[in-house]
N, C-alpha and C positions, 0 to 999 in steps of 0.2 A: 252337789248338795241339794236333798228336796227342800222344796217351798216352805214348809213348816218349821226346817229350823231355818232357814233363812231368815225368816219373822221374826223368831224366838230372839238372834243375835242381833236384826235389828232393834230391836225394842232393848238388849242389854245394851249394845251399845251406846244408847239413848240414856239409861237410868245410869250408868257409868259417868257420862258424860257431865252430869249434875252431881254425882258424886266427886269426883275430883273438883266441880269449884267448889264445894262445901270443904273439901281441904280436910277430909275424918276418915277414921278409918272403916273400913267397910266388911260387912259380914255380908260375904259371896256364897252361895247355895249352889252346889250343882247334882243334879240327880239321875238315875238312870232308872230303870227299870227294875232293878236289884236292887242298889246303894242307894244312898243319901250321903251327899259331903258337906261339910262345911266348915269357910276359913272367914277367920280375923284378918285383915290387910289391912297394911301400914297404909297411911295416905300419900306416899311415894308410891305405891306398888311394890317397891322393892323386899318386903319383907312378912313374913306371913309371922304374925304374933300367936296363933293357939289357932288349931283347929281340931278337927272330929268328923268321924265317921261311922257307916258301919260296917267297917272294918276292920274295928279294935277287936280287939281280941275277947274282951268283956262281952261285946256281945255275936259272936260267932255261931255260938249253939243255936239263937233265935229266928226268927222269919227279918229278912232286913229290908224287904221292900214294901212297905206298910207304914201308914198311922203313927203306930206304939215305936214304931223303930224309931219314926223322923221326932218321936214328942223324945226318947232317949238322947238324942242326938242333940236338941235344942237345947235339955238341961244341961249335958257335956260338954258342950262348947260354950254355955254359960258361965260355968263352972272354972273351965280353964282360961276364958277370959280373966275374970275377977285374978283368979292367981297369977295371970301377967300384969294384971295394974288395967285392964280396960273397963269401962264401966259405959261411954256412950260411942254407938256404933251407927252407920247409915246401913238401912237394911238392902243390898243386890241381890236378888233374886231370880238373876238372871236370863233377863226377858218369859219366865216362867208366871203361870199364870196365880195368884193369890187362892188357893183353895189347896184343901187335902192333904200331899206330907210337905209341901213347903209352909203352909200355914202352920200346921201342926208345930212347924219347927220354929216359927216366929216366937208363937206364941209360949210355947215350952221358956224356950231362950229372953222372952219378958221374963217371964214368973222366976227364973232362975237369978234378976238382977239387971240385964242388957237392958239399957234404955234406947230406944227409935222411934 
């Protein structure tokens, strides 16, 4: 494994580590160079309440590794929050750094209702 994600999972496994004592469920981000994912988790771990990506079928047609895809993706998994019954989430970002389509997805995912 190179040094940069080494980092990457240090640094998650640090913001995890504070998620579990907060005892909430947690909206996990993980991204790739194409996609954007992202899940609701129980504060067990054991169970993934709504998630989204760009992989739905809805947006297939589109460009998925951008901006507009991650701001898509924040509303959708807003969206399907709220229809599970979650309304406050710890945001995991998974040792990734706060700018561009993680941001994007943040912030989509407030505007959609998610409180963090």
């Amino acid at each position: 494994m190179n040094v940069k994600k080494q980092a990457r999972l240090r640094r998650a496994r640090k913001t995890r580590a504070k998620i579990s004592q907060l005892n909430v469920n947690r909206l996990c981000v993980f991204r790739t160079p194409r996609h954007i994912y992202a899940q609701i988790i129980s504060p067990s771990g054991a169970e993934v309440l709504a998630s989204a990506s760009t992989l739905d079928k809805s947006l297939r047609g589109t460009a998925t590794g951008n901006v507009a895809a991650a701001t898509k993706i924040g509303a959708m998994i807003a969206e399907r929050a709220k229809a599970a019954g979650v309304s406050k989430v710890a945001f995991d970002r998974a040792g990734y750094n706060y700018h561009g389509r993680v941001k994007a997805l943040a912030e989509a995912a407030r505007e959609g209702g998610l409180e963090f």
